[in-house]
ZAMARGU-4260 file (C-alpha; in steps of 0.2 Angstrom, whole numbers, plus 5000, padded with zeros to 4 digits):
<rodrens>
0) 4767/4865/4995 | 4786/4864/4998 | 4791/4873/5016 | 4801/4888/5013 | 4817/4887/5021
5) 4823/4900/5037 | 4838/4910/5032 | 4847/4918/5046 | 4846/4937/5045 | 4859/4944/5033
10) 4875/4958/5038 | 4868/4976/5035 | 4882/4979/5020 | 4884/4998/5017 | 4898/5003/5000
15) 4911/5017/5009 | 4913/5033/4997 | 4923/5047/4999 | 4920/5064/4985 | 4934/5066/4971
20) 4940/5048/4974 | 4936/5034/4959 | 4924/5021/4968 | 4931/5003/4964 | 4913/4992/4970
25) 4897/4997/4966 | 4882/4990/4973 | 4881/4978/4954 | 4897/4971/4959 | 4883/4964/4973
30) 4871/4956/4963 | 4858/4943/4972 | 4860/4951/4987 | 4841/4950/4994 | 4843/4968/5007
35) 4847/4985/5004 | 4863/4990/5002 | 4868/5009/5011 | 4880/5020/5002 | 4889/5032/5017
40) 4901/5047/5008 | 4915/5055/5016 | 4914/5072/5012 | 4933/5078/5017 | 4939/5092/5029
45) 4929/5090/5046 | 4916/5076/5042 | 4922/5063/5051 | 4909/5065/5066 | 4893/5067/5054
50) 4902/5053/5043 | 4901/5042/5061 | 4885/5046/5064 | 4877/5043/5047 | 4885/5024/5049
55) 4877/5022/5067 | 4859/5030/5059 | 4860/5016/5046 | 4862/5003/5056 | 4878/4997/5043
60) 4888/4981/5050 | 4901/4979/5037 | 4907/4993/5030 | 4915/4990/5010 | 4928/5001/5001
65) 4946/5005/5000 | 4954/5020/5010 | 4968/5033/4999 | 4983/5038/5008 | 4976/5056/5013
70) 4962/5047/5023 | 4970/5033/5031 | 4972/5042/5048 | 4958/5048/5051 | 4948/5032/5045
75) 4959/5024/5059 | 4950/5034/5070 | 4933/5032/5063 | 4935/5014/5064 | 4939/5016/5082
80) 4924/5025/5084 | 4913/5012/5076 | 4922/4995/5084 | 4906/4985/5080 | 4908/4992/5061
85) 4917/4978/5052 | 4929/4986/5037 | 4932/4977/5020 | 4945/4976/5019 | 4952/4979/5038
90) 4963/4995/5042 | 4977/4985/5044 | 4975/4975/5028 | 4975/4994/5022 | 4990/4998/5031
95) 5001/4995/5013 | 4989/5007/5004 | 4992/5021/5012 | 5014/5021/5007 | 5027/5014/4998
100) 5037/5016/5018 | 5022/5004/5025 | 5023/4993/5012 | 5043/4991/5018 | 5037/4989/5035
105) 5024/4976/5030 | 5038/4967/5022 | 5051/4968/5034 | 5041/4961/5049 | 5036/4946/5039
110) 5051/4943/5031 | 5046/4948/5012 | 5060/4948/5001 | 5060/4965/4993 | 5075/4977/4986
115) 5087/4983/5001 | 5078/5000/5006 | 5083/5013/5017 | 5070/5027/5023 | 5078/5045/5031
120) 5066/5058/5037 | 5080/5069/5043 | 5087/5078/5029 | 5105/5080/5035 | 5107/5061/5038
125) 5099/5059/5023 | 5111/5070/5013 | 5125/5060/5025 | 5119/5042/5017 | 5120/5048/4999
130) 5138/5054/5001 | 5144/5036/5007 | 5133/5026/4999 | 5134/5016/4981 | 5125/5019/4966
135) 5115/5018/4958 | 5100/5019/4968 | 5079/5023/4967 | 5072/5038/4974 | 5055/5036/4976
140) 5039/5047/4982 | 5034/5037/4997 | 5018/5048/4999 | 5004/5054/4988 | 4993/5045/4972
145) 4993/5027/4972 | 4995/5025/4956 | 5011/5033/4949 | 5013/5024/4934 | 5032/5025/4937
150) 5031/5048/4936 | 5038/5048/4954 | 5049/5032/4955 | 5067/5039/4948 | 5085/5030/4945
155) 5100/5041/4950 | 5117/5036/4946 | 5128/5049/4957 | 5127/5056/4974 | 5126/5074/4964
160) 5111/5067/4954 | 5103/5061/4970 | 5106/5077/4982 | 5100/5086/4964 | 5084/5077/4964
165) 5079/5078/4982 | 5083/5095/4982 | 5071/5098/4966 | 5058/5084/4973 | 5058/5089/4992
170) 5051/5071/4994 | 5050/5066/5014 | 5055/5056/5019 | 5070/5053/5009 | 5064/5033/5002
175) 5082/5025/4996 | 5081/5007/4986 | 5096/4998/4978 | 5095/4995/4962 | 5091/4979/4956
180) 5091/4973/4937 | 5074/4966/4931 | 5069/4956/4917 | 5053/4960/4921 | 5038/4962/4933
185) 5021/4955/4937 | 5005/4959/4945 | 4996/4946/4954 | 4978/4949/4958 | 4969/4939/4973
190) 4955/4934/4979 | 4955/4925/4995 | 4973/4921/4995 | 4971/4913/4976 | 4975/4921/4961
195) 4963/4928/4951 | 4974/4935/4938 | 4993/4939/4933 | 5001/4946/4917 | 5019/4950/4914
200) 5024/4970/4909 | 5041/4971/4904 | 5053/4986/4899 | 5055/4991/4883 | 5071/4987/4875
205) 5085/4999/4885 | 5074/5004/4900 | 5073/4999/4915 | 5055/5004/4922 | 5040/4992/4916
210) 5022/5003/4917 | 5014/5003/4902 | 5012/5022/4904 | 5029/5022/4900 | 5031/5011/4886
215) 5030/4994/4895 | 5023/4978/4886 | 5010/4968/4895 | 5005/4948/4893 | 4997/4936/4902
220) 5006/4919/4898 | 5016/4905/4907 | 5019/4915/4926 | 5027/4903/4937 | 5021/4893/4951
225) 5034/4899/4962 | 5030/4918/4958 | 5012/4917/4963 | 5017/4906/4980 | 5025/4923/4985
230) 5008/4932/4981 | 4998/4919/4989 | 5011/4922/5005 | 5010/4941/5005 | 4992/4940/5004
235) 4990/4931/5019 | 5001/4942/5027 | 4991/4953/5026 | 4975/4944/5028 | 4967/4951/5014
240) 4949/4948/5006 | 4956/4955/4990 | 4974/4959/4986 | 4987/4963/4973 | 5005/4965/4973
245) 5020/4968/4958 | 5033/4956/4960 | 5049/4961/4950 | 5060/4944/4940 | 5077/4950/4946
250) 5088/4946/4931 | 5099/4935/4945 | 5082/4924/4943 | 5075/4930/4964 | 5058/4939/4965
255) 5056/4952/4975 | 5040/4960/4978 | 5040/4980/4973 | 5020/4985/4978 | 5006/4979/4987
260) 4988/4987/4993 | 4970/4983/4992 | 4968/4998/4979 | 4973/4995/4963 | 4965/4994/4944
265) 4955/4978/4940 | 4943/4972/4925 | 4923/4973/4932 | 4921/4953/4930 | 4937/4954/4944
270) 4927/4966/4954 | 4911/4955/4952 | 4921/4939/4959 | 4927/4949/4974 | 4908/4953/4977
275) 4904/4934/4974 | 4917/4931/4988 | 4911/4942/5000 | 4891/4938/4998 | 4898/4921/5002
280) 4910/4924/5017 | 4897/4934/5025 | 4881/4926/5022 | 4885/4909/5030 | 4886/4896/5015
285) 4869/4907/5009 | 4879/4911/4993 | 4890/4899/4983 | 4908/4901/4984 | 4913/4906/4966
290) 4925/4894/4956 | 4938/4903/4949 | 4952/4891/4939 | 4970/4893/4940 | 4977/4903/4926
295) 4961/4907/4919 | 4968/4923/4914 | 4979/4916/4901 | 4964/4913/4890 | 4955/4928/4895
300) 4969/4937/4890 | 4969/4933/4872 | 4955/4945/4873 | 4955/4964/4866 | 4956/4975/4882
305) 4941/4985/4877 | 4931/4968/4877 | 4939/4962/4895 | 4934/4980/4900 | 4915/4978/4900
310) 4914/4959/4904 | 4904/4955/4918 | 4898/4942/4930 | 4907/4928/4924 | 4908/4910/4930
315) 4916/4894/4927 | 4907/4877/4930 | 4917/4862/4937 | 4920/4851/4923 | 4920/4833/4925
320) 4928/4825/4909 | 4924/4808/4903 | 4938/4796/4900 | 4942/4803/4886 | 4938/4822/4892
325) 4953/4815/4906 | 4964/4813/4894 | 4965/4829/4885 | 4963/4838/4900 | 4980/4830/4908
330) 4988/4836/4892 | 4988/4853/4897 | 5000/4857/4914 | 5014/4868/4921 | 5031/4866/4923
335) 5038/4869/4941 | 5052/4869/4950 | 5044/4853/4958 | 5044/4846/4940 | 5029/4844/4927
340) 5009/4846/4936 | 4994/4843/4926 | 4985/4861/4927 | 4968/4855/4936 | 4980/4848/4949
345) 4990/4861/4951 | 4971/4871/4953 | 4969/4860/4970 | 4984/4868/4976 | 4977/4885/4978
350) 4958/4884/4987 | 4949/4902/4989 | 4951/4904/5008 | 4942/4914/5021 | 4949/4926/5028
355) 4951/4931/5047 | 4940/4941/5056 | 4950/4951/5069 | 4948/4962/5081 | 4962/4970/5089
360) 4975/4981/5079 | 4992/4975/5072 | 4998/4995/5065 | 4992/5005/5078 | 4995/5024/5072
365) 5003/5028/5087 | 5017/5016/5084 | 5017/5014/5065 | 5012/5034/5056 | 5031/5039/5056
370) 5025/5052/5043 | 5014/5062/5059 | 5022/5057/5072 | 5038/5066/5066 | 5033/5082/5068
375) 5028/5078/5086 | 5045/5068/5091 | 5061/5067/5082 | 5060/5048/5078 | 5075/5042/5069
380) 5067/5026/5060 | 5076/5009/5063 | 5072/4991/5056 | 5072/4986/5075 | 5057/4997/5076
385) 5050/4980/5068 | 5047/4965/5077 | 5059/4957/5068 | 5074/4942/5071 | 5091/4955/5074
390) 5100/4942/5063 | 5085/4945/5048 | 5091/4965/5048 | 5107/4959/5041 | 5102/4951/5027
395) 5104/4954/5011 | 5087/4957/5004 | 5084/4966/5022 | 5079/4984/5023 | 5087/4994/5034
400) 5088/5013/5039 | 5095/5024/5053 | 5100/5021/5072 | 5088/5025/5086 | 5092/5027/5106
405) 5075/5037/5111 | 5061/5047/5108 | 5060/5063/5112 | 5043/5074/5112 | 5045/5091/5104
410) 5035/5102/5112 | 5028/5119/5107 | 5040/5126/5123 | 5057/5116/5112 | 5052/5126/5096
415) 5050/5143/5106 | 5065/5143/5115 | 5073/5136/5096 | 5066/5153/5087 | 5071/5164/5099
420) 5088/5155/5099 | 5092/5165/5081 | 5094/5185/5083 | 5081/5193/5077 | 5065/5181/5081
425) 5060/5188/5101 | 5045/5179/5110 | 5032/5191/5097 | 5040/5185/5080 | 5041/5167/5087
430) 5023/5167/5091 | 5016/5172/5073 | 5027/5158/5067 | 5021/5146/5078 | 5002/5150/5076
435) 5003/5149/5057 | 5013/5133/5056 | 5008/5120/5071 | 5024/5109/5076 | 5021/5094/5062
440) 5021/5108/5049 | 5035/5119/5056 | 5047/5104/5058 | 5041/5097/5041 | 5048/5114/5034
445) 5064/5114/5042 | 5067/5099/5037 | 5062/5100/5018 | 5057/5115/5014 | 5064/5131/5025
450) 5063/5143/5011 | 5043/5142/5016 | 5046/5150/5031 | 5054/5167/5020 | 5038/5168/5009
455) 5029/5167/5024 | 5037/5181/5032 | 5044/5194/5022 | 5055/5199/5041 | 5063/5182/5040
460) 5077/5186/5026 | 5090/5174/5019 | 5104/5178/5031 | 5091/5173/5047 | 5086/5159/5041
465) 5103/5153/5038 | 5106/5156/5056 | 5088/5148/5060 | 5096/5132/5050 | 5111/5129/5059
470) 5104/5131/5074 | 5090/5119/5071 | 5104/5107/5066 | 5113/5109/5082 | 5097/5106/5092
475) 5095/5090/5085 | 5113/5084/5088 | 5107/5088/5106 | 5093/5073/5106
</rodrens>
């Protein structure tokens, strides 16, 4: 009787839910795997401590699932909580997910070329930077859904069009890009720094933006080599199990990369290879590592959408042609930038690689959440914030955004002695205001939206907070 062979006890892998949020794994996406997969949901509001506990209880060692935007923080601190719970992807791998302004940060301390952004969360410099700048420009919603199928991304052509929309939007902070004239854009998907899949989505005829949503057209043929280097290099960046990022084909023939997260829309079979990769990265060589071929999404894309949308588990053996089979075989290639490649060597090119396990953290909260962080210090946001080469800030393709000397902490005592400042709120009037809106969200108002303060206090007319206004702006002149 043939000796059963000794595997070496498995990861306990739990799938990370959260209520009201679309689940991109299930436990399918999983299959073969010989334990118990947990399933932990975050329920919102104030369940980060049973959440916490409930991951202890099950004994979970890798925990699976992408984080949205309005959670990110406080799984920041959950994972702190749990430091021998490892997440899929990592917290800083979901750093880009959570923003299109961490996406700019990711991108300028690796040297990403991307269109020249500016980011303002002060209003009044904000307003300043329009009035001098050149158009036209994007105004985008930095904060909020991931997917905005182009609804909050907006091309203004004035300065008046510009201070019109923020004033409508109220977007903060204030996300300033130039425009840049695109043929076109792609997504690339990735799975362990190799592309799994890219198609091309291109304007229609007269319009500049590319979603489908919108009007776009989408196909998967003949992306370039050089295009997916880029992903494959962002990716690592970002030292990402599973990744995807659009890359917009300037019309002056650069790429620049528009988007990037772990969280984005993706056929099962796509899902199913991400799950392939993962049995295998964790289970120590116990599951084969899948074979996925270069460009095999230009013949999966001759497929209807509705079929590609319930394909599953599918895999791709490793053909070894005869002399003939050779032949044929070398008759289908790419043309590069390097010249002519047969495609099953230009396959060798991109290996699916493991990903690092790390430990420490590269976008600590307490350095990198500008968007909290403000309403606790006034932080004027600079480039040098990033540990970047000074001679990279001027670059072209650089972002860049306003001057910083200091930090300085604003303090319940500040705002106070800021109220009571403007005739009319004494120490009682300044109180109420104070217990209904905590420093973030009181400086968040006066930043964006002061008429909130009026419909919170019927007292607080027009005329006072006019007075209110221009006394907040002399403070901050002060700082």
């Amino acid at each position: 009787m043939a000796k059963k062979t000794k595997h070496a006890k498995l990861p306990r892998l739990g799938m990370l839910y959260l209520d009201h949020v679309l689940r991109f794994f299930d436990k399918s996406n999983f299959r073969g795997w010989p334990d118990k997969i947990e399933t932990v949901v975050y329920h919102w509001k104030n369940d980060k401590d049973r959440f916490v506990k409930e991951v202890r209880r099950k004994k979970i060692d890798i925990l699976i699932g992408n984080i949205p935007a309005t959670a990110y923080e406080t799984f920041r601190e959950i994972a702190r909580e749990l430091p021998h719970v490892q997440f899929i992807p990592s917290m800083d791998t979901q750093f880009s997910n959570k923003s299109k302004e961490n996406v700019t940060r990711f991108a300028w301390k690796y040297d990403i070329p991307i269109p020249k952004t500016y980011i303002y969360y002060d209003k009044q410099k904000a307003e300043k930077f329009i009035d001098k700048t050149e158009f036209p420009k994007i105004i985008k919603k930095s904060y909020g859904p991931s997917n905005y199928g182009g609804y909050f991304v907006h091309k203004v052509d004035s300065a008046q069009e510009a201070h019109n929309l923020l004033a409508q939007k109220k977007y903060h902070p204030a996300y300033f890009q130039d425009f840049v004239p695109m043929s076109a854009d792609v997504r690339v998907m990735l799975i362990g720094h190799k592309p799994v899949c890219a198609f091309w989505r291109r304007p229609p005829e007269g319009e500049w933006l590319t979603n489908t949503s919108q009007g776009g057209s989408m196909d998967y043929m003949d992306v370039p080599k050089e295009l997916l280097d880029l992903a494959v290099q962002v990716s690592k960046n970002a030292n990402a199990e599973y990744w995807a990022c659009d890359i917009a084909v300037g019309e002056d023939g650069k790429y620049r990369i528009l988007e990037c997260a772990t969280a984005f829309a993706a056929f099962p079979y796509i899902r199913d290879w991400i799950g392939q990769y993962l049995m295998w990265k964790f289970s120590d060589g116990r599951f084969p590592l899948p074979h996925i071929p270069l460009y095999n999404w230009e013949e999966l894309g001759k497929m209807d959408a509705s079929v590609l949308r319930t394909l599953r588990y599918i895999t791709f053996g490793r053909y070894t042609p005869s002399y003939d089979g050779a032949y044929f075989l070398d008759k289908k290639s790419k043309q590069t930038e390097e010249g002519e490649i047969y495609l099953h060597e230009l396959d060798a090119l991109y290996p699916i690689l493991c990903t690092e396990d790390r430990t420490s953290e590269e976008w600590p909260s307490e350095v990198w959440n500008f968007q909290d962080n403000y309403g606790r210090t006034i932080r004027k946001v600079h480039a040098k914030s990033n540990p970047r080469p000074l001679e990279a800030i001027a670059s072209d393709e650089t972002a860049q955004s306003e001057e910083v000397e200091e930090t300085i902490l604003l303090s319940e005592e500040n705002l106070e002695r800021l109220l009571t400042s403007v005739d009319g709120i004494g120490k009682k009037k300044s109180a109420k205001i104070l217990k209904k809106f905590d420093t973030l969200a009181l400086v968040h108002a006066l930043e964006t939206e002061p008429e909130r303060l009026s419909e919170a206090f019927s007292w607080l007319k027009s005329k006072m907070l006019k007075k209110l206004m221009k006394q907040w702006d002399a403070f901050k002149e002060t700082l």
